[in-house]
C-alpha positions as a Markdown table, in Angstrom:
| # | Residue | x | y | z |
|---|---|---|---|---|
| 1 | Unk | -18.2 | -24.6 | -4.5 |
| 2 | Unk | -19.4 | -21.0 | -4.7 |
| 3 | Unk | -16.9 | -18.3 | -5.4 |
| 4 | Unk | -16.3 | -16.6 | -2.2 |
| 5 | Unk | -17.4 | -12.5 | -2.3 |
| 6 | Unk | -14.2 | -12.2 | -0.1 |
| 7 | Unk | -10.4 | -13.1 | -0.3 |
| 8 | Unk | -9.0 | -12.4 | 2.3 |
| 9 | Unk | -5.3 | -12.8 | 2.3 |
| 10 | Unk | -2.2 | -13.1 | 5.1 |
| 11 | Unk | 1.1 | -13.0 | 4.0 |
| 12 | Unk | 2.9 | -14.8 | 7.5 |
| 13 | Unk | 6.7 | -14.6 | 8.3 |
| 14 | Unk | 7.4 | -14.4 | 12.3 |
| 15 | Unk | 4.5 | -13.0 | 13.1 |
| 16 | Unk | 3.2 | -15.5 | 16.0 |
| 17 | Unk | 3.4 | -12.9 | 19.4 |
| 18 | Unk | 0.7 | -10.9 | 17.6 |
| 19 | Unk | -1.3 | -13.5 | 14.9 |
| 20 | Unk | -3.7 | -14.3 | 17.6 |
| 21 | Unk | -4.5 | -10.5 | 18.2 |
| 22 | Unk | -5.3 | -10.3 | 14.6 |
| 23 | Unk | -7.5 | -13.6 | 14.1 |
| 24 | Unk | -9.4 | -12.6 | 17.4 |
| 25 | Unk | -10.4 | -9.2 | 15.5 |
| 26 | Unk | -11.6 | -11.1 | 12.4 |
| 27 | Unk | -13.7 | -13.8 | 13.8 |
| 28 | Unk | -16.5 | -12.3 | 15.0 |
| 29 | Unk | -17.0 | -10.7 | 11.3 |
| 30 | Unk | -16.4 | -14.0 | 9.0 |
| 31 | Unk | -19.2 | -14.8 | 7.4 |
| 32 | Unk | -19.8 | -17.9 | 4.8 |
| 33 | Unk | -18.8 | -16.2 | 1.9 |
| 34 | Unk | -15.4 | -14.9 | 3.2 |
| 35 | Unk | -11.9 | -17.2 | 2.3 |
| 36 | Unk | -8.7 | -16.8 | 4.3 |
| 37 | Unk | -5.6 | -17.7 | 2.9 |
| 38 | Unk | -2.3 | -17.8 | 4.7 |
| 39 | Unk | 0.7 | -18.0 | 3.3 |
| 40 | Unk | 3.5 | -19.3 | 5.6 |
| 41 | Unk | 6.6 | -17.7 | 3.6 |
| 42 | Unk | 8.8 | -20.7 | 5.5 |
| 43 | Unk | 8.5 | -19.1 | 8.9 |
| 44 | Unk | 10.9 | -20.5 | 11.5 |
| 45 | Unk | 8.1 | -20.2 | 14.7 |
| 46 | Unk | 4.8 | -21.7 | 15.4 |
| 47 | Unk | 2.6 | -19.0 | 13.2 |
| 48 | Unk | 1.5 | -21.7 | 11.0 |
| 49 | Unk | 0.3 | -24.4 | 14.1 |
| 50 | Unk | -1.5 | -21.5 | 15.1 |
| 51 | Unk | -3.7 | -20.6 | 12.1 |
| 52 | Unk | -4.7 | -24.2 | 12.1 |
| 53 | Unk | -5.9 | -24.3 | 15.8 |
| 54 | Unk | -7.5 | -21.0 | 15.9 |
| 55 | Unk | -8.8 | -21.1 | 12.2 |
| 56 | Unk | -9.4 | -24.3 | 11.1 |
| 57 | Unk | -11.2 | -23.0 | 7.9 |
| 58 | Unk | -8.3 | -21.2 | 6.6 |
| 59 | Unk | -6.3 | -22.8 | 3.4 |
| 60 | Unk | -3.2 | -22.8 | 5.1 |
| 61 | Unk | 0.0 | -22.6 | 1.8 |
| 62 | Unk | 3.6 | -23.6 | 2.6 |
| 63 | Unk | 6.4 | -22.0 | 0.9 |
| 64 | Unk | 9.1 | -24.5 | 1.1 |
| 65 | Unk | 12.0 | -21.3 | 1.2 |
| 66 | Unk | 11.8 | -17.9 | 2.6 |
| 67 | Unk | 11.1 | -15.5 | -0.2 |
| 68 | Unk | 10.1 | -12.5 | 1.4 |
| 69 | Unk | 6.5 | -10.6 | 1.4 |
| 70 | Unk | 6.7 | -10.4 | -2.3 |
| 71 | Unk | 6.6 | -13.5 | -3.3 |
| 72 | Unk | 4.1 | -14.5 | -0.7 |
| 73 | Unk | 1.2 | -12.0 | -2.1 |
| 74 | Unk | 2.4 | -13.1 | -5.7 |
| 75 | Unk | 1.1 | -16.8 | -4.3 |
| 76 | Unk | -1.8 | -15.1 | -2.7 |
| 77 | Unk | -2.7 | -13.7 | -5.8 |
| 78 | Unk | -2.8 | -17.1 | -7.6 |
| 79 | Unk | -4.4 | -18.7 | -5.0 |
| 80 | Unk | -7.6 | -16.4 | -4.4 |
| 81 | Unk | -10.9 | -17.6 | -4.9 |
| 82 | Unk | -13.1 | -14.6 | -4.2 |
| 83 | Unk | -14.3 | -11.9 | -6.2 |
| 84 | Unk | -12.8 | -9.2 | -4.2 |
| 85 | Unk | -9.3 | -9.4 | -2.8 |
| 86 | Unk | -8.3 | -7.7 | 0.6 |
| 87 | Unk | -4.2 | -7.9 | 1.6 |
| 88 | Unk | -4.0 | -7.9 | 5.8 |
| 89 | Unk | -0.8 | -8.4 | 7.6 |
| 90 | Unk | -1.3 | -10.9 | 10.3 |
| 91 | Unk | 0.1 | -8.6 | 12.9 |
| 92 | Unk | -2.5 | -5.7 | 11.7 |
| 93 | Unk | -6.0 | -5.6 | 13.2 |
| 94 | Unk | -9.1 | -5.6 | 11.3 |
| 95 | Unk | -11.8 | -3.1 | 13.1 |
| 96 | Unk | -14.9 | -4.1 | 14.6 |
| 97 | Unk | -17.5 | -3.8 | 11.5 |
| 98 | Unk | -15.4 | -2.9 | 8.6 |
| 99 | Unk | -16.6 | -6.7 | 7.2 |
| 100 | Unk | -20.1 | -5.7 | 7.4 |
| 101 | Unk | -19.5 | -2.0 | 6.2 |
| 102 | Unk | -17.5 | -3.4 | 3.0 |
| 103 | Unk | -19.9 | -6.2 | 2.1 |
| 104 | Unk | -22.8 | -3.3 | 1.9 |
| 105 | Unk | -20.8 | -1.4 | -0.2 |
| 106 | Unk | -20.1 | -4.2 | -2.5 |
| 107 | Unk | -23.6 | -5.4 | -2.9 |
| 108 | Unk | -24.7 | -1.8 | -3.6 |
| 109 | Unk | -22.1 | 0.5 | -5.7 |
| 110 | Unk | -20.1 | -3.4 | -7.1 |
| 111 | Unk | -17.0 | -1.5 | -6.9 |
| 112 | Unk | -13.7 | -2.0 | -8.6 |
| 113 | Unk | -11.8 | -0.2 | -5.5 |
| 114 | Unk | -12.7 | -0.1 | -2.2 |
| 115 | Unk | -10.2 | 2.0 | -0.2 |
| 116 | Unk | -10.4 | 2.8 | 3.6 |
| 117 | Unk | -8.4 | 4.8 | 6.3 |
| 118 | Unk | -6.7 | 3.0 | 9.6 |
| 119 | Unk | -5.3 | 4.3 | 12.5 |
| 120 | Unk | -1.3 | 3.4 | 13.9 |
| 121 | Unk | -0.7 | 2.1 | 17.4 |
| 122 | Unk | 2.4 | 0.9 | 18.9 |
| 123 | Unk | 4.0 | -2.4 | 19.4 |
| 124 | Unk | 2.6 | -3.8 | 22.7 |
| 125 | Unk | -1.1 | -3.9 | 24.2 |
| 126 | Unk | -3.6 | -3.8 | 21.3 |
| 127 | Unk | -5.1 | -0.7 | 22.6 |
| 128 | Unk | -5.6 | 2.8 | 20.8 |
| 129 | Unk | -2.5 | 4.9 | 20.2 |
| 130 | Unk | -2.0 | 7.9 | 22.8 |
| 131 | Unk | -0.7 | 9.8 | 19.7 |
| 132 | Unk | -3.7 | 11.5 | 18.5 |
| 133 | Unk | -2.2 | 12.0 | 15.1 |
| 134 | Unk | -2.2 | 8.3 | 14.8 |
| 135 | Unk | -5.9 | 7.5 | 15.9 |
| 136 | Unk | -7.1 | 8.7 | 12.0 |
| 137 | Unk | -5.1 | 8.6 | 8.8 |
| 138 | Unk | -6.6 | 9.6 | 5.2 |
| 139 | Unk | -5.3 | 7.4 | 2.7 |
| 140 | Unk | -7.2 | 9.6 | 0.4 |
| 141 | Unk | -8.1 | 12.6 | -0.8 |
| 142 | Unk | -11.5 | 13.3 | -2.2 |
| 143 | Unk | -15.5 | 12.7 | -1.6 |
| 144 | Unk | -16.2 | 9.3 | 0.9 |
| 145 | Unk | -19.4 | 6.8 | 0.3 |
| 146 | Unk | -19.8 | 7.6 | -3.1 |
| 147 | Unk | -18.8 | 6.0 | -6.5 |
| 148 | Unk | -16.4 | 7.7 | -8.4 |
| 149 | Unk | -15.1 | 7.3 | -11.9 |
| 150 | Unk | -12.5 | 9.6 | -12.7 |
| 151 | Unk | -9.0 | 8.4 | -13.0 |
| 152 | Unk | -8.3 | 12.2 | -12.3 |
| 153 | Unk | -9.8 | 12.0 | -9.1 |
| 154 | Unk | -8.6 | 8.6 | -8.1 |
| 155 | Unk | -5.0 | 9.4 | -8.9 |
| 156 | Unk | -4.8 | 12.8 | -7.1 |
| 157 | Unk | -6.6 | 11.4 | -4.4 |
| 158 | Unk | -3.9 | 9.1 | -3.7 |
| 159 | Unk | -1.1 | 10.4 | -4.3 |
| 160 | Unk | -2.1 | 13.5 | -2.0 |
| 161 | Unk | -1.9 | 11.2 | 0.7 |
| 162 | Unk | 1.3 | 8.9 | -0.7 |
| 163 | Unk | -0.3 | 6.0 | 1.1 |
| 164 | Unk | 0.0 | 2.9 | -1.1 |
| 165 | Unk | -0.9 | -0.2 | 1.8 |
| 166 | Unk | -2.3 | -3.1 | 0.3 |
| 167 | Unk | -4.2 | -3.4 | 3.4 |
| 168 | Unk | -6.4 | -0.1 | 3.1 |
| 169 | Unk | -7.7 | -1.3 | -0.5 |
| 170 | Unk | -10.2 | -4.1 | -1.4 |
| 171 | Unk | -9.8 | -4.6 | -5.3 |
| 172 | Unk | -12.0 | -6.6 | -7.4 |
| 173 | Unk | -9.9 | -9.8 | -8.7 |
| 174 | Unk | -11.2 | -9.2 | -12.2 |
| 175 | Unk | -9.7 | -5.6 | -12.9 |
| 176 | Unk | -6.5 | -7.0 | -11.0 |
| 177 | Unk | -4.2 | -7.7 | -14.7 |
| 178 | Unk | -2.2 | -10.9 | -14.5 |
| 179 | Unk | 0.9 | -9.3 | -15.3 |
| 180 | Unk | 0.7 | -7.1 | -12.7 |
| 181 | Unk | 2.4 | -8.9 | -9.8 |
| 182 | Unk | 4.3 | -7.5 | -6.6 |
| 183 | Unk | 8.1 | -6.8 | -7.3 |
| 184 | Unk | 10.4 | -9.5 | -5.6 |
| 185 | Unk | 13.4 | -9.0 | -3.9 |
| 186 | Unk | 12.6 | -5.6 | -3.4 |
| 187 | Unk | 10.9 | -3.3 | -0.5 |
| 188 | Unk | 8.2 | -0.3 | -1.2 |
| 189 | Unk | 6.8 | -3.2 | -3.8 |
| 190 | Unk | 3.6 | -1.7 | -2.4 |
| 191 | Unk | 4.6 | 1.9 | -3.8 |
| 192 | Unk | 5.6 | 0.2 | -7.0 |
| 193 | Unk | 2.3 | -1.8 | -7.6 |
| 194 | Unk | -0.4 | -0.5 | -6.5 |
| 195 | Unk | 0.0 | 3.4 | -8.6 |
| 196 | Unk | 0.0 | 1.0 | -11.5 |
| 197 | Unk | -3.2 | -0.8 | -10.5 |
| 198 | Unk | -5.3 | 2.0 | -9.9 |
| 199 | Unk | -5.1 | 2.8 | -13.5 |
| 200 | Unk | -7.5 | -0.3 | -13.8 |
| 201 | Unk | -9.9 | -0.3 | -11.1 |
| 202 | Unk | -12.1 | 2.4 | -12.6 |
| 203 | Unk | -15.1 | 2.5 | -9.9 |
| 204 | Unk | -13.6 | 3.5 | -6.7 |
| 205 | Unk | -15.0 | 4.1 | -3.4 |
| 206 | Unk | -13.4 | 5.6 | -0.3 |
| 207 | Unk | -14.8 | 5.1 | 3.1 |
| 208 | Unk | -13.1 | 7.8 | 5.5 |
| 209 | Unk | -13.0 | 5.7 | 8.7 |
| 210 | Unk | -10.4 | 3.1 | 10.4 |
| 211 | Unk | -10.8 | 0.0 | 9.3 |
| 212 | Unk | -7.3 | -1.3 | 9.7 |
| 213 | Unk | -4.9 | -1.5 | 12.8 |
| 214 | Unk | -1.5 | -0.8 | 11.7 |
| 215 | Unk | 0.8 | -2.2 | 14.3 |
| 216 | Unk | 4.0 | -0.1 | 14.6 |
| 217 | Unk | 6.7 | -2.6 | 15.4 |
| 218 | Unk | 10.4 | -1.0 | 15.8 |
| 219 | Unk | 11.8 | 1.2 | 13.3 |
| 220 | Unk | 10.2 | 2.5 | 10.4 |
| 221 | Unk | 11.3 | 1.5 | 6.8 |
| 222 | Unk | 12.5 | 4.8 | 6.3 |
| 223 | Unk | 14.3 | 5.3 | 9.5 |
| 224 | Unk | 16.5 | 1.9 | 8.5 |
| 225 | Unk | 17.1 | 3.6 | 4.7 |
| 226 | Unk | 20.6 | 1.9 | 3.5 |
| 227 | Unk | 22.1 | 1.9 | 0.0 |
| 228 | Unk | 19.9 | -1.1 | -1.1 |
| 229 | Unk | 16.9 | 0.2 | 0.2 |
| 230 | Unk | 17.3 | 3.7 | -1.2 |
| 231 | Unk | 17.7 | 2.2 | -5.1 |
| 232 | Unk | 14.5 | 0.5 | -4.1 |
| 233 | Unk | 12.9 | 3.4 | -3.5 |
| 234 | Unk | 13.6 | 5.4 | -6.3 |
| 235 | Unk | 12.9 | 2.5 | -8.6 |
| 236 | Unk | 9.8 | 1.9 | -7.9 |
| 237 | Unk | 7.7 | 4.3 | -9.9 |
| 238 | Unk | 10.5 | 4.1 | -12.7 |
| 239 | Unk | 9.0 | 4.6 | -15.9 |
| 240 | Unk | 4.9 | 5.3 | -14.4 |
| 241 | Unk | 5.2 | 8.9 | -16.3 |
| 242 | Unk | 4.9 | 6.5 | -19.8 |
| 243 | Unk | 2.3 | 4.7 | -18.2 |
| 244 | Unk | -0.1 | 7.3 | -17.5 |
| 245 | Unk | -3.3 | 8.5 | -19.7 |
| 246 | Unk | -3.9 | 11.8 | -20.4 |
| 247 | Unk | -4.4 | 13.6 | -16.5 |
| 248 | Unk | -5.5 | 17.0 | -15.9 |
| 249 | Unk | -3.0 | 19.6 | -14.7 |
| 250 | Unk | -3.8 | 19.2 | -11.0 |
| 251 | Unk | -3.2 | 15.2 | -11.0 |
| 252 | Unk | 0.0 | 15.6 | -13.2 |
| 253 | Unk | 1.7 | 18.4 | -10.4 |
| 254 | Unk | 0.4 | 16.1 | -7.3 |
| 255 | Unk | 2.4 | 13.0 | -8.6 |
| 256 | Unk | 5.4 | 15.0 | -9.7 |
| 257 | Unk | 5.1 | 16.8 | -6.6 |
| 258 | Unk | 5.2 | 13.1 | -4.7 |
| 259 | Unk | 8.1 | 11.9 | -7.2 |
| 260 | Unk | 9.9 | 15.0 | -5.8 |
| 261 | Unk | 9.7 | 14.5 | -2.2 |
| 262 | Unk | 10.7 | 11.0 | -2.7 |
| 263 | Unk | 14.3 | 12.4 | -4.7 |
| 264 | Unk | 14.6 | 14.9 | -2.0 |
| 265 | Unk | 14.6 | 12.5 | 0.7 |
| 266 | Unk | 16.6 | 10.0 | -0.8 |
| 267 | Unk | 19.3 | 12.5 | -2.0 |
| 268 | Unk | 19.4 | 13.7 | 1.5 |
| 269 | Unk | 19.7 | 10.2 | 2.9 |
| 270 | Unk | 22.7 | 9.5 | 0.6 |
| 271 | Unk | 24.5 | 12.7 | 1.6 |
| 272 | Unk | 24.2 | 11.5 | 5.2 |
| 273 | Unk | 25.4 | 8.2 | 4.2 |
| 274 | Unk | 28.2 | 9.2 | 1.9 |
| 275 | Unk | 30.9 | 6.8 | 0.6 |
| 276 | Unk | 29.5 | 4.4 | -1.9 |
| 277 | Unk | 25.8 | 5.4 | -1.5 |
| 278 | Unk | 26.7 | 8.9 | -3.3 |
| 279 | Unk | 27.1 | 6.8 | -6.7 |
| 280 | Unk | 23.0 | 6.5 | -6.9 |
| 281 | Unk | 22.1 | 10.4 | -6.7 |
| 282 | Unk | 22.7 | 10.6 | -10.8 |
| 283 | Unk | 20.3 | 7.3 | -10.7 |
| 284 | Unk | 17.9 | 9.1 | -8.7 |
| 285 | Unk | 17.9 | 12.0 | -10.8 |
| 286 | Unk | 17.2 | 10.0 | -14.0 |
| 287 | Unk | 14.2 | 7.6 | -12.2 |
| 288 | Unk | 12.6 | 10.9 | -11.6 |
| 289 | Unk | 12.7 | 12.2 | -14.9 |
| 290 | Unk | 11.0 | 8.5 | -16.0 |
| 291 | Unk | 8.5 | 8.7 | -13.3 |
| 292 | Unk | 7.0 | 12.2 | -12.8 |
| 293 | Unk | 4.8 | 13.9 | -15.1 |
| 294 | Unk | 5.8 | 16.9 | -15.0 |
| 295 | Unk | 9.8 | 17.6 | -16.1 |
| 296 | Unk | 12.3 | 19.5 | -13.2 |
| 297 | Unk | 11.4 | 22.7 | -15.1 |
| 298 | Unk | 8.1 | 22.5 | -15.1 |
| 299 | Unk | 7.5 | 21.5 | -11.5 |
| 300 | Unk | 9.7 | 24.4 | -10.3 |
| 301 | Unk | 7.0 | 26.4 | -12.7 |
| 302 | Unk | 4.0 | 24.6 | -11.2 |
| 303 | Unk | 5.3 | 25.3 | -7.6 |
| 304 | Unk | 5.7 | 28.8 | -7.8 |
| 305 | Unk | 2.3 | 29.1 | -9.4 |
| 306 | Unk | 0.8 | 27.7 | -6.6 |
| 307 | Unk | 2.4 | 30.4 | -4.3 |
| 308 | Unk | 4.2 | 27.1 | -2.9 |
| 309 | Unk | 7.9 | 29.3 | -2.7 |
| 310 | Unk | 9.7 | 27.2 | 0.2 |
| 311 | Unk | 9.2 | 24.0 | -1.8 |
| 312 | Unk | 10.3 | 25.8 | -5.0 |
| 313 | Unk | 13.1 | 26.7 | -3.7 |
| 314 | Unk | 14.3 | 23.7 | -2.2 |
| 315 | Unk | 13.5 | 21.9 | -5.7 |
| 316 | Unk | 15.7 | 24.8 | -7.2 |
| 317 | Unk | 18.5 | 24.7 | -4.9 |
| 318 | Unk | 18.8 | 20.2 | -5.6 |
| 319 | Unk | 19.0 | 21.5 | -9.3 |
């Protein structure tokens, strides 16, 4: 069998009121070369009887227990076939042409990245959001359509941004490391992998328009924020500051910068929680220290060079 240029990859828990939404958006672009693999993380509905009717081509995998999203890309991961390797959630919609527009751009730049913006709408019809701020989001910062090389670039660029979806990046399967697999048992495993991976996709290419759908379903993950889910966050770029090469100044105060508004809002989440959730703010100060770049010190410094004196001084003032 020839190795498929695509992966294409659905991680499926409960997602059967909107799965049909997403499969109608991807079948008109499917060509021969594309492979869809769903992963049915033990879902209680009829998502699974579904993907068989309406995509009979799909390798359909069964997790026998409910082991949450991590897990299921982890199998996704070991079950890929193609040479690039797209994430989608199966209540998400893909945009007409973004197939055809990514497969160009493989066969002329072979990138290692591929990254693309997408565009939020609300739960319900799957129509355009009314919110205008929702019909474009960047997911990064820098130069679109062309190859870049720089892991300066590619790491400011993302981090300006802070948005760390699997599904608004195509990675080549080969620069993907086998150790590097999504965090289980944890949520913002997407903020905790994906930092880490772009230190090994060295050819990157940005494509400034919507590709991807994001269905907004309920509450956010930050507006649900409890004890748990606050260690989570702070955890997950524990220990990228030892990870990192050698960055120019500018990359170095944009991912401290984004370490720092992540403590911020978690210290202020945990003041409004009190009680027991009050016991993680030393945590939270020590996960900083292993994950930004730049020490307390010298981010107040690098704020107050940049004429940036609100931020500064709330950085002071958490001191």
């Amino acid at each position: 069998m020839n190795t498929p240029w695509l992966s294409l990859l659905f991680p499926m828990y409960r997602v059967e009121p909107w799965l049909t939404a997403c499969i109608d958006s991807l079948r008109p672009q499917l060509d021969d070369g594309i492979e869809l693999v769903f992963v049915d993380d033990a879902s209680p509905d009829g998502s699974a009887a579904l993907v068989q009717t309406l995509l009979p081509q799909a390798r359909l995998i069964r997790q026998p227990l409910n082991r949450g999203v991590s897990a299921a890309r982890n199998r996704l991961l070991d079950e890929a076939r193609g040479d690039y390797l797209w994430f989608i959630d199966p209540d998400d919609l893909v945009e007409p042409g973004a197939m055809a527009r990514l497969k160009a751009i493989v066969e002329a730049l072979a990138p290692d990245l591929v990254s693309c913006d997408f565009r939020v709408f609300d739960d319900g019809p799957s129509t355009a959001s009314v919110k205008p701020r929702h019909r474009h989001i960047a997911s990064f910062d820098g130069p679109p359509g062309v190859l870049l090389n720089d892991v300066d670039a590619r790491l400011r660029g993302f981090f300006v941004h802070g948005q760390f979806h699997p599904w608004s990046k195509v990675v080549r399967r080969a620069c993907w490391p086998a150790s590097l697999r999504f965090p289980e048992g944890r949520v913002f495993e997407d903020m905790a992998l994906y930092p880490r991976l772009l230190l090994h996709t060295p050819r990157h290419v940005h494509v400034a328009e919507v590709w991807i759908a994001y269905r907004q379903r309920g509450g956010s993950l930050l507006s649900q924020l409890d004890e748990r889910r606050l260690d989570d966050w702070t955890w997950a770029l524990d220990g990228l500051a030892a990870e990192l090469p050698a960055l120019v100044d500018d990359t170095r105060f944009e991912i401290a910068h984004f370490c720092a508004r992540t403590l911020l809002r978690a210290r202020r989440r945990r003041l409004q929680l009190g009680g027991a959730a009050l016991a993680g703010l030393p945590t939270d100060a020590e996960r900083f220290t292993r994950s930004s770049p730049l020490s307390r010190q010298a981010l107040l410094a690098a704020y107050l060079r940049r004429g940036r004196w609100l931020r500064g001084l709330q950085w002071w003032r958490s001191a």
